[in-house]
PyMOL Python script that loads the backbone (N, CA, C, O; Angstrom):
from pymol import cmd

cmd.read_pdbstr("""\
ATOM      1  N   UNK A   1     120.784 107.494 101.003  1.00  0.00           N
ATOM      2  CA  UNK A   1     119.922 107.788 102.138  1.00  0.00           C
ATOM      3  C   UNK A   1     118.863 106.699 102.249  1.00  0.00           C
ATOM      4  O   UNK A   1     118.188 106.295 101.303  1.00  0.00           O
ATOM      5  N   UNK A   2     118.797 106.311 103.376  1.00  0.00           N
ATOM      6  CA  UNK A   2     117.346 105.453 103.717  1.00  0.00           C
ATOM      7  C   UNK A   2     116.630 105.827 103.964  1.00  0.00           C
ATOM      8  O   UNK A   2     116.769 106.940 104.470  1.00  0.00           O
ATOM      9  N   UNK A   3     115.048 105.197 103.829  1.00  0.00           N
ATOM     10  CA  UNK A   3     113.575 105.407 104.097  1.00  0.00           C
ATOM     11  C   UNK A   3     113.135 104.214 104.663  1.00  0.00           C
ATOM     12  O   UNK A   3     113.502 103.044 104.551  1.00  0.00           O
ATOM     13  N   UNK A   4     112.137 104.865 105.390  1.00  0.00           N
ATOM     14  CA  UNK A   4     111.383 103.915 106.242  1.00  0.00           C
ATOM     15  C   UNK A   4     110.272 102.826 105.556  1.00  0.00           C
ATOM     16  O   UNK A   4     109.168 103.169 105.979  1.00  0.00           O
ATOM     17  N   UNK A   5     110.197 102.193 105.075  1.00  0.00           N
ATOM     18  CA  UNK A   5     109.365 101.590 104.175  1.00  0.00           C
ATOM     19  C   UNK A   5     108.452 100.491 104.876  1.00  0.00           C
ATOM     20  O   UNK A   5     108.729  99.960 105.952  1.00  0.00           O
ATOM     21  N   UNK A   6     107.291 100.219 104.087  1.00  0.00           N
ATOM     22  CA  UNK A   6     106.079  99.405 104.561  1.00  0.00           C
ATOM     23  C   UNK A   6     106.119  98.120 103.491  1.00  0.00           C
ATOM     24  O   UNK A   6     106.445  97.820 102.343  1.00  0.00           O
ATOM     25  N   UNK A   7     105.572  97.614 104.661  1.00  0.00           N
ATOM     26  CA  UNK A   7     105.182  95.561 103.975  1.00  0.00           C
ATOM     27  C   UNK A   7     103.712  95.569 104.091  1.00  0.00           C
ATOM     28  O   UNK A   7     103.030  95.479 105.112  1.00  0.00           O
ATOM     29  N   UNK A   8     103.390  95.678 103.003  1.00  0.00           N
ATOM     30  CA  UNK A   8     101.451  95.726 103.515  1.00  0.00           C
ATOM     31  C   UNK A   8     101.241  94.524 103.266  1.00  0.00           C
ATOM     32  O   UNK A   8     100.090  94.533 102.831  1.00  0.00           O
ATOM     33  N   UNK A   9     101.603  93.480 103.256  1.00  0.00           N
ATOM     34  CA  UNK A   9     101.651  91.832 103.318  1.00  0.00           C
ATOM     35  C   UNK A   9     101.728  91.948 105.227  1.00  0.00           C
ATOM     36  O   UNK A   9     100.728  92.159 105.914  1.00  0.00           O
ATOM     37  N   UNK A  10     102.819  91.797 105.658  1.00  0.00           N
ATOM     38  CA  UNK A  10     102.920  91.329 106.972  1.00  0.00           C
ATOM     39  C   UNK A  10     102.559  92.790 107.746  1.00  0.00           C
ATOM     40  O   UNK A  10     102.580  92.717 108.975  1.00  0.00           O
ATOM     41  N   UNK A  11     102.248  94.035 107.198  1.00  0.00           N
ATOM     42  CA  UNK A  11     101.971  95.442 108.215  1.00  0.00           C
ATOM     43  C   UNK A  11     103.022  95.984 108.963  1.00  0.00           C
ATOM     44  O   UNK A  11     102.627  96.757 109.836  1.00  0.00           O
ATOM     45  N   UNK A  12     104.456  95.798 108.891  1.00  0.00           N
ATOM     46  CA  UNK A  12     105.409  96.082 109.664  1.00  0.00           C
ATOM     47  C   UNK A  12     106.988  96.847 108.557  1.00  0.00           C
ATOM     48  O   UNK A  12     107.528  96.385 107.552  1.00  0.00           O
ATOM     49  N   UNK A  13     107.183  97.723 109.098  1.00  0.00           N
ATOM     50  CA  UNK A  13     107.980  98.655 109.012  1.00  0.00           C
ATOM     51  C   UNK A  13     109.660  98.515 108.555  1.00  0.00           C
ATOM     52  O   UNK A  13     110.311  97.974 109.449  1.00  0.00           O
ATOM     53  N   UNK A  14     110.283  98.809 107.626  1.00  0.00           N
ATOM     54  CA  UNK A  14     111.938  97.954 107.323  1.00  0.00           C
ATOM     55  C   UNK A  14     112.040  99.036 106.778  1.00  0.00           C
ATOM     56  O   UNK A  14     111.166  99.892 106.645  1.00  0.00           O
ATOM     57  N   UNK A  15     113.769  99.061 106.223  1.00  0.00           N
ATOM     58  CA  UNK A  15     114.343  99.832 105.844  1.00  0.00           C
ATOM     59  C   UNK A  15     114.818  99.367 104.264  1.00  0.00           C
ATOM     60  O   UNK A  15     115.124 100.033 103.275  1.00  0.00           O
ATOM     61  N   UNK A  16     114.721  97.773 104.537  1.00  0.00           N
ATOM     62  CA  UNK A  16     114.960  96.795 103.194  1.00  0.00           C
ATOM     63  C   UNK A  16     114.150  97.057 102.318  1.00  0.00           C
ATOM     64  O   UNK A  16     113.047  97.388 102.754  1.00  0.00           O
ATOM     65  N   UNK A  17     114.281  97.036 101.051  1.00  0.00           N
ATOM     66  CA  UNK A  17     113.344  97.337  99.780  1.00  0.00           C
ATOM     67  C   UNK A  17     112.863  95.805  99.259  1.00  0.00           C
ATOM     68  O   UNK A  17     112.353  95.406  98.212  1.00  0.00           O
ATOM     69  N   UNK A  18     113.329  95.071 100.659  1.00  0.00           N
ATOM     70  CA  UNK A  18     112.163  93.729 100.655  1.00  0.00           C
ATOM     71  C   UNK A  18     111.772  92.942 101.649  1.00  0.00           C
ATOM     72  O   UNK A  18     112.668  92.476 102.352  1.00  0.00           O
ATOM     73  N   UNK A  19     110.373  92.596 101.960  1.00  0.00           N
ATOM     74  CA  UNK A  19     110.441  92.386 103.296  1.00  0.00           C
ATOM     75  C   UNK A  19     111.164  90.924 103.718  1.00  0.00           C
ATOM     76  O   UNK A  19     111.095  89.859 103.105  1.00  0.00           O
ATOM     77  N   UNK A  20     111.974  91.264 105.135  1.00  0.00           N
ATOM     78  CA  UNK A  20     112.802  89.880 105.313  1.00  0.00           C
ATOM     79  C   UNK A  20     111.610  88.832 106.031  1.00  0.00           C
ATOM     80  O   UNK A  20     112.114  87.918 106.683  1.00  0.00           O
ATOM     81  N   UNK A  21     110.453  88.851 106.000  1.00  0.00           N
ATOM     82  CA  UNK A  21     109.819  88.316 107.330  1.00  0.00           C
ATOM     83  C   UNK A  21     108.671  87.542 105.882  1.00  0.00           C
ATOM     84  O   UNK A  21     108.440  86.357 106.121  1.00  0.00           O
ATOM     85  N   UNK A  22     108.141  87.951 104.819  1.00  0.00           N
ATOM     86  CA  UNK A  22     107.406  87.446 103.684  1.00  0.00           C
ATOM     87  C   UNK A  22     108.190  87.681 102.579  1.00  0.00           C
ATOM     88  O   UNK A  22     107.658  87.200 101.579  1.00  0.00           O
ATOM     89  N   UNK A  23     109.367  88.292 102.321  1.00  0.00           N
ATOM     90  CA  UNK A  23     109.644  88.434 100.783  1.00  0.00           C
ATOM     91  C   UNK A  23     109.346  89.020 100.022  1.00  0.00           C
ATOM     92  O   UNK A  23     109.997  88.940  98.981  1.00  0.00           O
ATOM     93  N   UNK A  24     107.872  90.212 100.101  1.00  0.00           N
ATOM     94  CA  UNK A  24     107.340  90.568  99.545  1.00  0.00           C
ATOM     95  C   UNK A  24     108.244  92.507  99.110  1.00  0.00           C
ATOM     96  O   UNK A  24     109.208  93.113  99.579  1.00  0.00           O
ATOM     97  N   UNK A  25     107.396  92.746  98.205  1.00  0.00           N
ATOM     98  CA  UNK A  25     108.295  94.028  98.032  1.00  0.00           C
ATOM     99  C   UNK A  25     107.574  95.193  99.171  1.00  0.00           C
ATOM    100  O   UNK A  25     106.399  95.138  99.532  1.00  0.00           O
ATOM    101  N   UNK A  26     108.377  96.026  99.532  1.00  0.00           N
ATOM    102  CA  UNK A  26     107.852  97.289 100.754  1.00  0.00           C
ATOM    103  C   UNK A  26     107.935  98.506  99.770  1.00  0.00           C
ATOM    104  O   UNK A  26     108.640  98.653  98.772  1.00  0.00           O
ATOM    105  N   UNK A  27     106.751  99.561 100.502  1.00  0.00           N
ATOM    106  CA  UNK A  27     106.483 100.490  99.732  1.00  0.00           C
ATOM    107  C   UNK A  27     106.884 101.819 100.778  1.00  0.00           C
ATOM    108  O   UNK A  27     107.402 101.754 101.893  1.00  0.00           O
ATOM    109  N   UNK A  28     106.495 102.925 100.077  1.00  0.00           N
ATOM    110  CA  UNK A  28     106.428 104.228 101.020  1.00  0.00           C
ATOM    111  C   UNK A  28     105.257 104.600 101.593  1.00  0.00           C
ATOM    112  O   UNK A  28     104.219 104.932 101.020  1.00  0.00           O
ATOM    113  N   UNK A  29     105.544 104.505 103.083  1.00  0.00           N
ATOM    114  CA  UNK A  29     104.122 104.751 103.785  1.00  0.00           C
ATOM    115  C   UNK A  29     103.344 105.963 103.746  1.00  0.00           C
ATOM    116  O   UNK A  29     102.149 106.065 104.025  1.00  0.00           O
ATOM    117  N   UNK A  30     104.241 106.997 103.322  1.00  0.00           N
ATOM    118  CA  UNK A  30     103.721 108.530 102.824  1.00  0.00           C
ATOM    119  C   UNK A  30     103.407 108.448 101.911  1.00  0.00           C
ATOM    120  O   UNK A  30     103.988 107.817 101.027  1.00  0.00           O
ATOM    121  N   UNK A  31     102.103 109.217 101.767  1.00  0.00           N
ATOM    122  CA  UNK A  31     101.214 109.904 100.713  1.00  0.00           C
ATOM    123  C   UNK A  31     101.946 110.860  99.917  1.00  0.00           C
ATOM    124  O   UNK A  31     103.031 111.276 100.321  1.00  0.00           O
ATOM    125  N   UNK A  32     101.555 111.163  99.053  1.00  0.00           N
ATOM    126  CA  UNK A  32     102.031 111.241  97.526  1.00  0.00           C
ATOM    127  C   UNK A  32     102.401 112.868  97.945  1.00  0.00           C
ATOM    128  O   UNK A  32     101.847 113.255  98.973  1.00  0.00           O
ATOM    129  N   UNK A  33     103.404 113.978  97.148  1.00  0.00           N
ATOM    130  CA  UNK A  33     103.531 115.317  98.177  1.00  0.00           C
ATOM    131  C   UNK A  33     102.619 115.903  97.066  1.00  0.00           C
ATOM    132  O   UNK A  33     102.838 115.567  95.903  1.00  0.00           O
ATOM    133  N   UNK A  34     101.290 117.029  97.449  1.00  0.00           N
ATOM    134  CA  UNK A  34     100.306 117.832  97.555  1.00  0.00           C
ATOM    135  C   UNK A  34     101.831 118.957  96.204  1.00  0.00           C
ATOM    136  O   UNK A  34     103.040 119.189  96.185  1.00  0.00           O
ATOM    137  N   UNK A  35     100.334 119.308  95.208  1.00  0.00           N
ATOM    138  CA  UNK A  35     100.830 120.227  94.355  1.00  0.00           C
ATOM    139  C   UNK A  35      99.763 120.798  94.061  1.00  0.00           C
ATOM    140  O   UNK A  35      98.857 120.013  94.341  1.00  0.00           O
ATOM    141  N   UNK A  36      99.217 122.049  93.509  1.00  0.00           N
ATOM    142  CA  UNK A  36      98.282 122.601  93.080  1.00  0.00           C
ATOM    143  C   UNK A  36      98.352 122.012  90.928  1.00  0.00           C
ATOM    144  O   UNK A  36      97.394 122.295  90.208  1.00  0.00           O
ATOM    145  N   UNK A  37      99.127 121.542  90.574  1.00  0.00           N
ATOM    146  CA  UNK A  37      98.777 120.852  89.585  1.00  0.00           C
ATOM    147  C   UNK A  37      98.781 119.739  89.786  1.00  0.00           C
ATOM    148  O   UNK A  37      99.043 119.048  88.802  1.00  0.00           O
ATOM    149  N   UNK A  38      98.544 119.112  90.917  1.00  0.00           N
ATOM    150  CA  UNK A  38      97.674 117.725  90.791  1.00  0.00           C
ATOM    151  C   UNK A  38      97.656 116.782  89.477  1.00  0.00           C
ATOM    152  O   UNK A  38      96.782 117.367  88.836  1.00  0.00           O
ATOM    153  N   UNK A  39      97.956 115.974  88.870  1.00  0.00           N
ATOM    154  CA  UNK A  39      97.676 115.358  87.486  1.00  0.00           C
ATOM    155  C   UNK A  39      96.222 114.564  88.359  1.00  0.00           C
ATOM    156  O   UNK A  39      95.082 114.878  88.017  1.00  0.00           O
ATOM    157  N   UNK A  40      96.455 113.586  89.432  1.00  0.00           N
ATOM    158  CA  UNK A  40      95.934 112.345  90.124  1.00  0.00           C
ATOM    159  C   UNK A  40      94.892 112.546  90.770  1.00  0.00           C
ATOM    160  O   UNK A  40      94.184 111.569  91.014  1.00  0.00           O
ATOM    161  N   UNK A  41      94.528 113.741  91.191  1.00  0.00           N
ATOM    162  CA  UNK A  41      93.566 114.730  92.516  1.00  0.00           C
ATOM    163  C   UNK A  41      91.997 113.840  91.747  1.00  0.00           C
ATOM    164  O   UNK A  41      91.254 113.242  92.525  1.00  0.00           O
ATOM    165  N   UNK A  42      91.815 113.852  90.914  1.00  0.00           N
ATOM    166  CA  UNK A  42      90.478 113.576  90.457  1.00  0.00           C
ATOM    167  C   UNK A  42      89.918 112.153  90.604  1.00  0.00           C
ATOM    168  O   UNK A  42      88.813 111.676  90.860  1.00  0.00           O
ATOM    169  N   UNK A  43      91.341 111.599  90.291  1.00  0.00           N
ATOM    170  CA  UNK A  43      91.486 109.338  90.281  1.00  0.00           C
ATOM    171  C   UNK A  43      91.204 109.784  91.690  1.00  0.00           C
ATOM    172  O   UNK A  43      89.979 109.727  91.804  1.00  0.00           O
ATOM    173  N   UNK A  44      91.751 110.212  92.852  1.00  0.00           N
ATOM    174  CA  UNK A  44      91.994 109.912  93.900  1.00  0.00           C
ATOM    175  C   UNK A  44      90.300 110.529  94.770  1.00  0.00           C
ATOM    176  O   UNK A  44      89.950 110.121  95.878  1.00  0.00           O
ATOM    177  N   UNK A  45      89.465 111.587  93.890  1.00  0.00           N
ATOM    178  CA  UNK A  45      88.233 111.437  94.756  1.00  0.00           C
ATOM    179  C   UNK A  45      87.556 110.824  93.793  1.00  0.00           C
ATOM    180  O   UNK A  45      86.391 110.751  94.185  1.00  0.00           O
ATOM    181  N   UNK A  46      87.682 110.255  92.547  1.00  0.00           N
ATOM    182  CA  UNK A  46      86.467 109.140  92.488  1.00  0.00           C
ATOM    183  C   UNK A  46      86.905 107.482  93.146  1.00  0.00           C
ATOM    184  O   UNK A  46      86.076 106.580  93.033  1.00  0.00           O
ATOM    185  N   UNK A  47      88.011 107.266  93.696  1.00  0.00           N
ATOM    186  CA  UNK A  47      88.421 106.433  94.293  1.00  0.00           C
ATOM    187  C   UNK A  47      88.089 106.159  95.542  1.00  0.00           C
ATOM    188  O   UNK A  47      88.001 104.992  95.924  1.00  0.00           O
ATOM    189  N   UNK A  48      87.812 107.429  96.515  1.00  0.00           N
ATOM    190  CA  UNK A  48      87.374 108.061  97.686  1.00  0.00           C
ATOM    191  C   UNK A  48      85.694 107.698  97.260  1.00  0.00           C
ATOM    192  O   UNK A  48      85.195 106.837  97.985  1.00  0.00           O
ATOM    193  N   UNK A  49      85.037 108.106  96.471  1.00  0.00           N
ATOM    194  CA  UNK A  49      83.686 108.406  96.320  1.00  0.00           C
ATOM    195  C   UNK A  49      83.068 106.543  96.357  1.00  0.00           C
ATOM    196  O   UNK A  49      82.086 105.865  96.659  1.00  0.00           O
ATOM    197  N   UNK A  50      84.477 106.434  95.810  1.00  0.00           N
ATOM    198  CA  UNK A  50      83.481 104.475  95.402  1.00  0.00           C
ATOM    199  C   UNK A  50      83.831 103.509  96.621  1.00  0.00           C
ATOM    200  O   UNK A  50      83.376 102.389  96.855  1.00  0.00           O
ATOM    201  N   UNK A  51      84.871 104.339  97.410  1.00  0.00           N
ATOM    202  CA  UNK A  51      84.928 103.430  99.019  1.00  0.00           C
ATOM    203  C   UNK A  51      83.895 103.990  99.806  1.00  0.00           C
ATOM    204  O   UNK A  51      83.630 103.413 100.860  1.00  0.00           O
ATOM    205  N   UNK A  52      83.200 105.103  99.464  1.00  0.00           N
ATOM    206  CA  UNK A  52      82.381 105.297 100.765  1.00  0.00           C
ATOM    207  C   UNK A  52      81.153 105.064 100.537  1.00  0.00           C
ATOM    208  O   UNK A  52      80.310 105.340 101.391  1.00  0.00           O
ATOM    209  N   UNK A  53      80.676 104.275  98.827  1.00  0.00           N
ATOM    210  CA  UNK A  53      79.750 104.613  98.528  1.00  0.00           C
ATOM    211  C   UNK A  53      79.581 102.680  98.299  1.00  0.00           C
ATOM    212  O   UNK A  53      78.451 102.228  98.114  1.00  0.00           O
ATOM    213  N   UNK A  54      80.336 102.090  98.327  1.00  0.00           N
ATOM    214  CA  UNK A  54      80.149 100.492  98.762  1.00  0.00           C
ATOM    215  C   UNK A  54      79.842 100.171 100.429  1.00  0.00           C
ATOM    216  O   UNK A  54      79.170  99.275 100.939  1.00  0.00           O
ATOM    217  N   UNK A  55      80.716 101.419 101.123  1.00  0.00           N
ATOM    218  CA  UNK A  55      80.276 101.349 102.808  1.00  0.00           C
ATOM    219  C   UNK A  55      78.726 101.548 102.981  1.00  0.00           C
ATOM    220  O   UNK A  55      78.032 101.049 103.867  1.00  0.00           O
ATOM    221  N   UNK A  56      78.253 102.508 101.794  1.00  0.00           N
ATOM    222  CA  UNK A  56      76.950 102.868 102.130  1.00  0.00           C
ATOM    223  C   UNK A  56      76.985 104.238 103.222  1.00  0.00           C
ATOM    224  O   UNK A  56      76.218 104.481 104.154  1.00  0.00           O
ATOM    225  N   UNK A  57      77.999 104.904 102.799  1.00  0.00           N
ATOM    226  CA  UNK A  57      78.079 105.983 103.301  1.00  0.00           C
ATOM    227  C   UNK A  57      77.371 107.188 102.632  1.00  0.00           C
ATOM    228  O   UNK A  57      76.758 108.098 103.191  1.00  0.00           O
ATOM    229  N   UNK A  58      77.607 106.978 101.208  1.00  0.00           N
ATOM    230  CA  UNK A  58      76.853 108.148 100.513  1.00  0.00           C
ATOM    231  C   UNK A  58      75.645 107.819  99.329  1.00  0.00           C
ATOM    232  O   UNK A  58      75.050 108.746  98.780  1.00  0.00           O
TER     233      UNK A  58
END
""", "prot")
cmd.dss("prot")
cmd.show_as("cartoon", "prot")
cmd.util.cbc("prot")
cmd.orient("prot")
């Protein structure tokens, strides 16, 4: 089965598990699937906390 995969080098969309346009490797543009045991939930709001807090958001 194929997936839609991302080049966050060039920003554009393939099905190749490399991009033909830079070479670079493509990832999955979906977010990780939501579990109530979470291992990551915690990395992911102090990760959140330190982007908004270099914006000068908080």
């Amino acid at each position: 089965m194929n997936h839609i995969l991302f080049c966050q080098n060039c920003r554009k969309y393939t099905i190749a598990e490399q991009c033909s346009i830079c070479s670079a490797k493509t990832v999955m543009p979906k977010p990780a699937r939501y579990g109530p045991e979470d291992p990551y939930s915690s990395y992911r709001r102090q990760a959140k906390e330190a982007q908004l807090k270099a914006r000068g958001w908080l």
